[in-house]
N, C-alpha and C positions, 0 to 999 in steps of 0.2 A: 504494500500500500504506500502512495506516497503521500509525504508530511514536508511543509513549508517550514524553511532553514532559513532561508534570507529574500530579500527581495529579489525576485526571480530563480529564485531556486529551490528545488526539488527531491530532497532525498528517499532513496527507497532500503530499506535492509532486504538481502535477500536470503538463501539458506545458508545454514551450518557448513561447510566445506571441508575435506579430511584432506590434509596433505600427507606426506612422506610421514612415514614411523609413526603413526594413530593423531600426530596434529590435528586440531582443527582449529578452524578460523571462525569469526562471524563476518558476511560479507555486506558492502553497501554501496551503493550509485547513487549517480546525479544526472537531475536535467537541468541544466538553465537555457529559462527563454532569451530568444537575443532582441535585439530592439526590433528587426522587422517579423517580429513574432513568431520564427522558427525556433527550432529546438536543439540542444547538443547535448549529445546523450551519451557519459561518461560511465566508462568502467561498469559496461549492463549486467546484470544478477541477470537469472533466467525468467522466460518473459511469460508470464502470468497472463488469465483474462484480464482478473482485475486491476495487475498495471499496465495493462495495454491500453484499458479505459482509461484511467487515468492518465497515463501519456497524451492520448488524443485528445481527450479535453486540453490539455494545456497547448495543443497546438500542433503545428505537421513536426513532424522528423526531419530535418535537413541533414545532420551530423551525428555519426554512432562513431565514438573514441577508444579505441583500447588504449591506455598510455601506459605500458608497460608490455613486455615479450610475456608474463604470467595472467595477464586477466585480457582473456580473450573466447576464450570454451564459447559464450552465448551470443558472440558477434553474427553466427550464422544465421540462428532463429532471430534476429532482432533486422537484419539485411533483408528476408524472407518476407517478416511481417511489415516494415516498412523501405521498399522495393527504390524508393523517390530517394533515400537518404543517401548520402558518399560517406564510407565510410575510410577512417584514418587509422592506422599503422604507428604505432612507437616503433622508434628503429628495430631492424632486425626481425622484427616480427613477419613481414612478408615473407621471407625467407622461411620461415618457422613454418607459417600457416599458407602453404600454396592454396590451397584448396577454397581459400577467402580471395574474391578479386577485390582488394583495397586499392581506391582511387588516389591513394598520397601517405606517403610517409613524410610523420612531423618532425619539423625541424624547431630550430629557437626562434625565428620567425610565424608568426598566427597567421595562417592564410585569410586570406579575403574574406572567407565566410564569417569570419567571429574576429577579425583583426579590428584593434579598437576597444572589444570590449571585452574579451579575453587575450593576456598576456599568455605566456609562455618559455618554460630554457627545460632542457635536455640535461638531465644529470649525466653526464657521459663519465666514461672510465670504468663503470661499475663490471665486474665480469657474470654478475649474477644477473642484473638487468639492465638496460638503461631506459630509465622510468624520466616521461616527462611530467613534469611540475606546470600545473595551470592558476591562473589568479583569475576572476572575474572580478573587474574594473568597479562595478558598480556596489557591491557588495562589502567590496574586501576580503574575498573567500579566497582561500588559498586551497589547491586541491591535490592530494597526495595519494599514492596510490600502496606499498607496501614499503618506502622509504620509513615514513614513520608512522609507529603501529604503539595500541595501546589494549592489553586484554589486561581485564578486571583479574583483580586477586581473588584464587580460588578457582580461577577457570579452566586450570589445568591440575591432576594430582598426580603423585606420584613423582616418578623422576624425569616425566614429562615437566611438571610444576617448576625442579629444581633447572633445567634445561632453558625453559624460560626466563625466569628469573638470569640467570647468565646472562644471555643471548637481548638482553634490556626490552622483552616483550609483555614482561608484565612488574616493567619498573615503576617510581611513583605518581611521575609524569609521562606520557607520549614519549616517545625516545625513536633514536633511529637503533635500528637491530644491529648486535654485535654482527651479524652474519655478511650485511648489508654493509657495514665499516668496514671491515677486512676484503670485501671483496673492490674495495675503490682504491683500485691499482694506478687508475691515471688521477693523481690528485690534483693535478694543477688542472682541469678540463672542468672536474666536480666543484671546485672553488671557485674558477669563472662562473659556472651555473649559479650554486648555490649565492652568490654576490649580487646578480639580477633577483633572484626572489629574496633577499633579505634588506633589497629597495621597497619592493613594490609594498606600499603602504597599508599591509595585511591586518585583518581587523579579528578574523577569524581563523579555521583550519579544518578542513572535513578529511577523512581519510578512509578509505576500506575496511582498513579491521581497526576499530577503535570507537570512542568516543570523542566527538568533536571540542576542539578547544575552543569557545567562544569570548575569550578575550584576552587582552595582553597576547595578543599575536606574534606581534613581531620580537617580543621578549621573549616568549616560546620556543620561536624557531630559533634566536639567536642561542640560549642553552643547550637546545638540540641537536646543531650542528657544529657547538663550540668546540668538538673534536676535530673538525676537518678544516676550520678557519686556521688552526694554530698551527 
């Protein structure tokens, strides 16, 4: 179901997800309307009746985003059910996913369609992903995909529990994953990025597996990524 986050924007939770070795995750999207009232539709959970109504009410599909090589599974059911929309590619991922004809891989430039009023940079260097970072101008949303993640204490038992706890996945704040740090092998690329979003005048922060940080934004991210600045 979706619930109003910010002015013009949309979030949905979608199901429990198991990764590698019994993990699981909680997962969540975004739609934000753009000014000529199309839609861009972030990081899709699997597509339901009942958010496919609600999608539609809010408007046409124009844009379906994976920004990341890991959240991509429901790009095809979401391409199928809205046939009108282009969809976008985080780097590499075309490669990954022949079987999807994606109309553009993103770069740190916002193309035409949302340029203006979605910003954007490329975490590049990463060997695990390379996850793009999006900002909606209007809002102050800042939008993350598995950079930084925040699961509730308790959410995991056992020595899955202790594993997280390590790995800063269910540290006291949102954190970026130890796993996530070690793998940013090119740091000078990741610091250009990261220096463009620790501009953009972030008010907020949504993320996929987590709970949204809704203020002191940009103090957030600046403790967050105070490992990769230094």
């Amino acid at each position: 179901m979706l619930t109003s986050f910010a002015e013009n924007i949309w979030i949905a939770d979608g199901p429990i997800v198991d990764a590698a070795l019994g993990f699981h995750y909680p997962t969540r999207m975004a739609v934000i309307r753009l000014s000529g009232g199309g839609l861009f539709v972030w990081s899709p959970v699997p597509l339901t009746e009942e958010l496919r109504a609600g999608v539609a009410a809010l408007g046409e599909v124009r844009h379906i985003v994976a920004p990341n090589s890991l959240h991509h599974l429901f790009i095809p059911e979401w391409a199928a059910a809205f046939p009108a929309a282009k969809l976008h590619a985080a780097p590499g991922l075309a490669k990954k996913r022949k079987d999807i004809a994606f109309d553009s891989e993103l770069g740190d430039e916002a193309p035409s369609g949302w340029a203006g009023e979605i910003d954007q940079a490329v975490m590049r260097g990463n060997t695990i992903t390379e996850e793009v970072v999006f900002f909606h101008a209007k809002s102050g949303t800042v939008l993350f995909t598995d950079l930084v993640q925040h699961l509730p204490q308790g959410w995991y038992r056992g020595w899955r529990a202790i594993v997280a706890k390590l790995d800063l996945m269910s540290a006291p704040e949102a954190s970026v994953p130890r796993k996530f740090r070690l793998a940013f092998t090119g740091r000078r690329a990741a610091r250009a990025a990261l220096a463009r979003v620790l501009e953009w005048p972030s008010e907020k922060v949504l993320m996929a597996h987590g709970a949204p940080v809704t203020q002191d934004a940009r103090a957030f991210l600046a403790r967050a990524f105070g490992w990769l600045s230094r």
